[in-house]
Residue, then its C-alpha position, 0 to 999 in steps of 0.5 A: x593281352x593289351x593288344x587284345x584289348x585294344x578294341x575296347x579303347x577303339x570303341x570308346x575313342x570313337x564315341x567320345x569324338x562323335x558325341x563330342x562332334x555332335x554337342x560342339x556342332x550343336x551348341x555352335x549352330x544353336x548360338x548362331x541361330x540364336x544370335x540371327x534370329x536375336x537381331x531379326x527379332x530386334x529388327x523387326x521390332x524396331x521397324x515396327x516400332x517406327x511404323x507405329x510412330x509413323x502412323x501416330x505421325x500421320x493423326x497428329x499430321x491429319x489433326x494439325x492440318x484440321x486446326x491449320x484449315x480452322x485458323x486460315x478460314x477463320x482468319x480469311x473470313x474477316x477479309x471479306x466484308x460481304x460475308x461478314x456483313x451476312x444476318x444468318x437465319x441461325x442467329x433465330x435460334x439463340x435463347x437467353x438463360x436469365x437464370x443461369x446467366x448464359x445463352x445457348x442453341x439448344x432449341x434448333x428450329x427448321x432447317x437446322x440440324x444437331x448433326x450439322x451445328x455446333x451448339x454455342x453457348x456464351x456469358x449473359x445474353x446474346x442480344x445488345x452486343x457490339x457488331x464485332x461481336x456478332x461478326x465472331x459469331x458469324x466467323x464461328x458458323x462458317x467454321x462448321x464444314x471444316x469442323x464435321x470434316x475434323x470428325x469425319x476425318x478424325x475417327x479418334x475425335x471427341x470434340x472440335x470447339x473454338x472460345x473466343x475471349x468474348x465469354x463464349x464458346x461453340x462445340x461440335x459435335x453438338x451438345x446440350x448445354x445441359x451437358x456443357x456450356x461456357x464458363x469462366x473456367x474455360x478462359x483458364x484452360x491451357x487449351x486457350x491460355x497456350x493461344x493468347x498473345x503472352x504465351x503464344x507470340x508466334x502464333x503457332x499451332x500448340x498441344x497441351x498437356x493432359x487434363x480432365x475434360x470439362x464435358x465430361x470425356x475424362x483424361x484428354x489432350x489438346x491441339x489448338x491454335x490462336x485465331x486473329x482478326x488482324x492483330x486483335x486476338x479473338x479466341x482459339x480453335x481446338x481438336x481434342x483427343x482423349x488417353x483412350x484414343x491415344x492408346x490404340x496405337x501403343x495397344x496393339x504392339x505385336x512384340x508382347x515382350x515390349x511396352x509402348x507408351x507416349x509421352x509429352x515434353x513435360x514427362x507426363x504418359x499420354x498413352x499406356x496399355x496398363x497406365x494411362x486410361x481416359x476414366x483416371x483422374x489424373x495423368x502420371x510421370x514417365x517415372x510410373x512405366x519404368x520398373x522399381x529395379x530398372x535404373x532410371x536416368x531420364x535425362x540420359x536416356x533421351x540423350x542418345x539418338x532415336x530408335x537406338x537400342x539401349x541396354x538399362x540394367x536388365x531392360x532394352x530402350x529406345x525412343x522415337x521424336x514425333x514430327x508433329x507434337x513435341x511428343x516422344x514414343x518409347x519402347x521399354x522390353x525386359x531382355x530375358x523375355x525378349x530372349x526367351x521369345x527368341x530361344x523358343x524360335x530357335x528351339x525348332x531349328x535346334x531339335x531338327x538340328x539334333x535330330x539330324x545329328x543324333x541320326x548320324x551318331x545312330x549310323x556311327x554307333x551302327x558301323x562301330x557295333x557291328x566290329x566291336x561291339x556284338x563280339x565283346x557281347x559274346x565274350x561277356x555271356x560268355x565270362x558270365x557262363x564259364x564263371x558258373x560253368x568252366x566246361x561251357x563251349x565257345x560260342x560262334x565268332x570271328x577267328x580274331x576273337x577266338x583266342x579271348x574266348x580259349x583265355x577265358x575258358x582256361x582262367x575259369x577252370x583255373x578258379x573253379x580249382x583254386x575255389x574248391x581249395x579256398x571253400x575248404x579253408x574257409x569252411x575251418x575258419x568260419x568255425x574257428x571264429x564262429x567259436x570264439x565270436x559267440x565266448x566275446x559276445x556272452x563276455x561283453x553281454x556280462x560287462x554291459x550288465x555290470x556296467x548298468x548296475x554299476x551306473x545306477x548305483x552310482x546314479x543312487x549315491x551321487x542322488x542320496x548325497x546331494x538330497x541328504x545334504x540338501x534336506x538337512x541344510x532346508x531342514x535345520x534352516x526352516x526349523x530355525x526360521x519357523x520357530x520365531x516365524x511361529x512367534x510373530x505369527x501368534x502375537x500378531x494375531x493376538x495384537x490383532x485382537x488386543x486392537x480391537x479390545x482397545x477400540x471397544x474400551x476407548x469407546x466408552x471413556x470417548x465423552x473423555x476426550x475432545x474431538x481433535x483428540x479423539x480423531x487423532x487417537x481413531x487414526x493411531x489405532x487404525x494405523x496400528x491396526x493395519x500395520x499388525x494385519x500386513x505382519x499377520x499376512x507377510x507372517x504367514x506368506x513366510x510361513x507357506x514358504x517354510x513349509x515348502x523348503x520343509x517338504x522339500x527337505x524330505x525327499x518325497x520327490x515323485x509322489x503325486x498330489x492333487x495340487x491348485x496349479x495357479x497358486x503354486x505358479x503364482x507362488x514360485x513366481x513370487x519367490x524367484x522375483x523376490x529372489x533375484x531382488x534379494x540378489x541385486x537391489x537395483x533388480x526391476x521386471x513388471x510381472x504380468x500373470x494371467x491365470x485361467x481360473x478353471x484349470x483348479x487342481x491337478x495331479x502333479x509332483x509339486x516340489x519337482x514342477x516348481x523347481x522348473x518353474x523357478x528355473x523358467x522364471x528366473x531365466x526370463x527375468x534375467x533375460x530381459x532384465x540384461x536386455x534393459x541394462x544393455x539398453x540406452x535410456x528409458x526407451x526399454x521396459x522389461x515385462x516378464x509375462x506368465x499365461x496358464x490355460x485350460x486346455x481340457x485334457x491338458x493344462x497350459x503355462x507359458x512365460x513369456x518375456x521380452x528379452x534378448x531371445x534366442x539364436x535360431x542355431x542354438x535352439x536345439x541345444x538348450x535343453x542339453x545338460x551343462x549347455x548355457x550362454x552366460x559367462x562363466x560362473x553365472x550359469x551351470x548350464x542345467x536348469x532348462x535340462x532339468x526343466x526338460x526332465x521334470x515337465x517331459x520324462x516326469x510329468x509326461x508333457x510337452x515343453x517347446x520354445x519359440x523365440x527371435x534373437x534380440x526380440x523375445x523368448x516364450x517357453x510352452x509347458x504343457x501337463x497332462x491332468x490326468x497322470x494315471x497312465x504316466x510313466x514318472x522317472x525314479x531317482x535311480x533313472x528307472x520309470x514307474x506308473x503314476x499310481x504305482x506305491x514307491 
C-alpha cells in the first residue's frame, strides 16, 4: 500500500521545489534589479544635481564677469583725461527737486530714451559741485552699454546700479524717482558697505546676503564690486538677482522625491520651491528645509566632501560648492520615496519576471498531471462513488492504477456490510438513551423550579430582616429625636412671637430711656430675634429630615409619588455633606449646584432615588476630597458640581467632581456588586451596584459615567418623567408595572 501511494509524494515534492525555484529566483532578480536600478537612480540624480549646479555656475560666472567689465571700464575712464574732460548733452536733462531734496532724470529731452539711460538720482542739487564730481557722473554714463548688456545677457536680472559716496545713485533699467530715488539709507546697505575700503581692502568682487529691495522687487541678493579712481574710492557697481529668479534652477529638478535649494555663507536659503519667495519679508536659516524628525548637525553635514551621499536618519544628503559665489547648492530626499520610486520601476521587470516564471510552473504542473494527477482524480470519484455504491464499476485507467481501484471496491463492500451491522445497534441505543435522556430532563426542570422558588424566598427573608431591622433602629431613632425636635420647634415660634410682643411694649416706655440706652436695647431684640429665626429654620430642616428617616423606616419601597426633584437632590446632597463633616472635621468640598427650575415634579420613589444620590455624592466628595489630601499646597481645590436639566421627556442629574477619576480598565466593573477601589474596611463595594439597580432596573433610566484618571469622574442620571409603562423591581426580584397596586 506505501508503494502505491508513493505517487502522491512525488507529486507534492515536485511542486514544493518548483514553486520554491520560483519565489528564490523571484525574489533573487527582484532585489538585484532593485539594487541596479537604486544606483542608477541615485547616479543620475547626482549628475543631475551637478548640471544644476554647473548651470547656476555659469549665471553666477556670466553676472560676475558683468560686474567685472563695470569695474574695469569705470576705473580705465579716469585714465583718459579727453573723455573725462567731455560735457555730454545729457547732463540738460537733470532737474532739481527743492522740495524733496534731491535731483533726478525723470524728464528725458530728445535724443535720450528710457530704454537706453539709467535715471540718476542724488542729494541736493546737481549744480555747483566739484569737477570730480562731475567726472563720476560722466564715468557713470559711460557705464550704460555695458549695463543693457548685463540685462540683455542676464534674463533673471531686476536691476544693474552704481552708488557712489558722493549721495548719489544711477539705475538701469530706467526708473521714476517717483518709484526709487537715493537716500541715506542706500549708503547703509551691504550692496555698498561690502565694497568700502573697511570691508573690502582686496577690492575684490562680493555677494551680499538676502535683503528687501528698496525699489520695490521684494527678497533679493546682490553681486558688486568697488570702483576706484587710483586709491580714492568712489562707489560701487551692482547686479541683483531676486529669490524668484534664483529659484528657477532649484524648481525644475526632475527627481520629485529630492528638494534642491541654495544657500550662502551665513546659512540663510536664497533659493527654495516652497521656502524662499521674493514677495516674503524676511529670508529664512537652512534649520527651515530640514524635517523636524531629521537629525540635523550643520556643521557635520558640510564636512564631508561635495556631491557625497550621506544617509541622515531617514533622509539622503549631499551638496555641491559653487565656483563663483560662496553659495553652496543642497539636495535633501527622504529614502523610502527615493526607494519607492525605485521599486515602481522595477515593478514591470518583476511582473515579466513572474510571468515568465509562472509560465514555466504551468509547463511543469502540466508534465506532472498528466502522470499523477488526472489518475488520482478517478480514484478520488471513484472512493466518492463506491462510498454511496460499493457495486459501482471501475473506471477506465492505466493498468499500474487498476489495482487501487480493486481495493477501493473491496473496502467499501466491507463497510456497507459492518454499516448495516453498526445502524441496527445504533437504532437500540438511541432508544435507550432517548429514554433515559427525556427522565433527566423533566428531573432537572423540577430542580430549577425548586431552586428559583428557594432563591426568591431567601431573597424575601434576607430583605425583611434587613428593612425590619433597619426600620425599627430609623423608627425608634427619629421618634426619639422628633419629640424634643417638636419642643424646640413650638418654643421657637412662640419666642418668635414673645419678640415681638416685647418690642411693641418697649415701645411705649421708649420716652423712659436715653438714646445710647435705647439703641443698645433695639440691638439685643434684633439680635435675639434672629437668633430664634435661625433655631425656627435649623428646627425645621431637622425635622424634614426626621421625616424622612420615618418614612424610610416604613418600608414603602417601590411606591411612586409625585416628588420636586430639585428639592430632594438638594436635600440628599446636604445631608451626605454634612454627613462626611460629622465624619471628619477637618472634611472640605465647595459644592457647587445648578438646577433647572422646570423640571418641577416627577413621578418617582423617593426614598430608593435618594439613596443613590446619597451614594453618588458621597463617592464624588470622597473622590476629590483624597485628591486634595494626596496634593501639595494650596495648588488643589476640591469642587463637587451637581447639574439637573430638563430634557422633555426625561430629567437629567449630573455630578460631577474633580478628583482622582477613574481608570479607563475598570470602568466596566463599577457597577458590579461588591466591586470597590478603596482599602478594606472603607468601602463594600455596593453603593454604585445599587445606585445601578434603583436609577436602571427601578426607575427605567440611564446611568453612565465619563471620567480620565487623575482628572476628573462625572456620573449622568437620567429618569424618565412619565413612569406609567416602567417595569419597577419588587423586593422578592419580581418586576411590576408602575401603576400596578402592591
Amino acid at each position: 500500500m506505501t508503494d502505491k501511494m508513493n505517487f502522491f509524494q512525488r507529486y507534492n515534492r515536485i511542486m514544493k521545489i518548483t514553486f520554491l525555484s520560483v519565489i528564490l529566483v523571484a525574489f533573487g532578480l527582484f532585489i538585484l534589479q532593485a539594487q541596479i536600478q537604486y544606483q542608477n537612480i541615485m547616479r543620475q540624480a547626482t549628475e543631475r544635481f551637478r548640471e544644476t549646479a554647473q548651470s547656476m555656475d555659469y549665471f553666477l560666472e556670466n553676472a560676475t564677469n558683468h560686474i567685472n567689465t563695470c569695474k574695469i571700464a569705470a576705473e580705465s575712464f579716469f585714465f583718459d583725461p579727453e573723455e573725462a574732460a567731455k560735457q555730454p548733452d545729457i547732463f540738460t536733462c537733470f532737474e532739481d527737486n527743492p522740495t524733496s531734496g534731491f535731483f533726478h532724470m525723470d524728464n528725458l529731452k530728445e535724443p535720450f530714451n528710457k530704454s537706453c539711460y539709467a535715471n540718476l538720482t542724488g542729494k541736493g542739487s546737481y549744480r555747483n559741485r566739484p569737477e570730480e564730481y562731475y567726472q563720476e557722473i560722466k564715468m557713470v554714463f559711460s557705464l550704460l552699454p555695458i549695463f543693457r548688456s548685463a540685462i540683455a545677457n542676464l534674463p533673471f536680472v531686476p536691476w544693474v546700479y552704481y552708488t557712489s559716496r558722493n549721495e548719489f545713485i544711477a539705475i538701469y533699467p530706467w526708473t521714476p524717482s517717483s518709484d526709487f530715488h537715493y537716500t541715506d539709507s542706500a549708503l547703509g546697505q551691504e550692496f555698498y558697505i561690502l565694497g568700502t575700503p573697511f570691508k573690502n581692502p582686496t577690492r575684490k568682487i562680493f555677494f551680499t546676503s538676502a535683503y528687501v529691495d528698496m525699489a520695490g522687487k521684494g527678497l533679493m541678493v546682490t553681486c558688486g564690486a568697488p570702483v576706484y579712481r587710483g586709491d580714492e574710492f568712489l562707489g560701487t557697481v551692482a547686479i541683483d538677482a531676486t529669490l524668484d529668479s534664483l529659484n528657477k534652477f532649484v524648481s525644475n529638478f526632475p527627481y520629485r522625491p529630492a528638494t534642491l535649494f541654495l544657500i550662502n555663507e551665513r546659512n540663510e536659503i536664497l533659493a527654495h520651491p516652497t521656502l524662499a519667495h521674493s514677495s516674503d519679508t524676511s529670508v529664512k536659516s537652512i534649520q527651515a528645509a530640514f524635517p523636524s524628525q531629521m537629525p540635523v548637525q550643520i556643521d557635520k553635514l558640510f564636512q564631508a566632501n561635495p556631491l557625497t551621499i550621506q544617509h541622515v536618519g531617514k533622509y539622503l544628503f549631499t551638496y555641491q560648492p559653487l565656483k563663483n559665489a560662496p553659495w553652496r547648492l543642497v539636495l535633501l530626499a527622504p529614502r523610502k520615496a527615493v526607494f519607492l520610486n525605485q521599486m515602481l520601476g522595477s515593478a514591470l521587470v518583476l511582473i515579466v519576471l513572474m510571468l515568465g516564471l509562472t509560465f514555466m510552473l504551468l509547463v511543469t504542473n502540466r508534465a506532472t498531471r498528466e502522470e499523477f494527477i488526472k489518475p488520482a482524480e478517478k480514484l478520488i470519484l471513484h472512493i466518492e462513488n463506491a462510498s454511496r455504491d460499493a457495486g459501482m464499476p471501475i473506471p477506465k485507467v492505466p493498468v499500474t492504477w487498476r489495482p487501487w481501484f480493486e481495493t477501493i471496491s473491496r473496502i467499501f463492500g466491507e463497510n456497507d456490510r459492518l454499516l448495516g451491522e453498526l445502524k441496527q445497534n445504533n437504532e437500540r441505543l438511541d432508544s435507550l438513551v432517548a429514554k433515559r435522556t427525556s427522565e433527566v430532563r423533566e428531573r432537572n426542570i423540577e430542580l430549577e423550579k425548586a431552586v428559583a422558588r428557594l432563591k426568591e424566598m431567601q431573597e424575601q427573608i434576607i430583605l425583611q430582616e434587613k428593612m425590619a431591622s433597619l426600620g425599627v433602629l430609623t423608627a425608634g431613632i427619629a421618634h426619639e429625636i422628633k419629640n424634643p425636635l417638636n419642643f424646640v420647634n413650638n418654643f421657637s415660634e412662640l419666642s418668635v412671637e414673645l419678640c415681638g410682643e416685647l418690642k411693641e411694649s418697649l415701645q411705649s416706655a421708649r420716652k423712659k430711656f436715653d438714646a445710647k440706652e435705647w439703641d443698645a436695647i433695639e440691638d439685643i431684640i434684633a439680635n435675639m430675634e434672629q437668633n430664634v429665626q435661625k433655631i425656627q429654620e435649623h428646627g425645621k430642616r431637622a425635622d424634614s429630615i426626621v421625616r424622612g428617616m420615618l418614612l424610610h423606616s416604613r418600608g414603602k419601597t417601590g411606591e411612586r409619588q409625585m416628588t420636586d426633584f430639585n428639592a430632594l437632590v438638594t436635600e440628599y446632597v446636604n445631608l451626605a455633606y454634612h454627613g462626611m463633616r460629622a465624619q471628619d472635621a477637618s472634611f472640605n468640598v465647595k459644592i457647587i449646584t445648578k438646577l433647572d427650575p422646570a423640571i418641577g415634579q416627577i413621578s418617582i420613589v423617593p426614598q430608593d432615588l435618594s439613596r443613590a444620590i446619597l451614594n453618588l455624592v458621597n463617592n464624588g466628595c470622597d473622590s476629590a476630597y483624597e485628591k486634595k489630601k494626596s496634593a501639595t499646597g494650596d495648588a488643589f481645590n476640591p469642587v463637587l458640581t451637581v447639574q439637573t436639566r430638563d430634557l422633555g421627556d426625561c430629567v437629567e442629574l449630573r455630578i460631577h467632581d474633580n478628583g482622582r477619576g477613574i481608570p479607563a480598565n475598570i470602568k466596566e466593573k463599577i457597577f458590579s456588586p461588591f466591586f470597590t477601589t478603596k482599602p478594606t474596611g472603607k468601602g463594600t463595594g455596593l453603593g454604585l451596584s445599587i445606585v445601578y439597580d434603583v436609577v436602571v432596573h427601578e426607575h427605567c433610566g440611564q446611568v453612565r459615567v465619563e471620567a480620565e484618571e487623575g482628572e476628573f469622574a462625572e456620573f449622568i442620571v437620567t429618569i424618565p418623567k412619565d413612569a406609567k409603562s416602567c417595569p419597577v423591581r419588587m423586593p422578592s426580584g419580581r418586576t411590576r408595572k408602575a401603576d400596578e397596586k402592591v
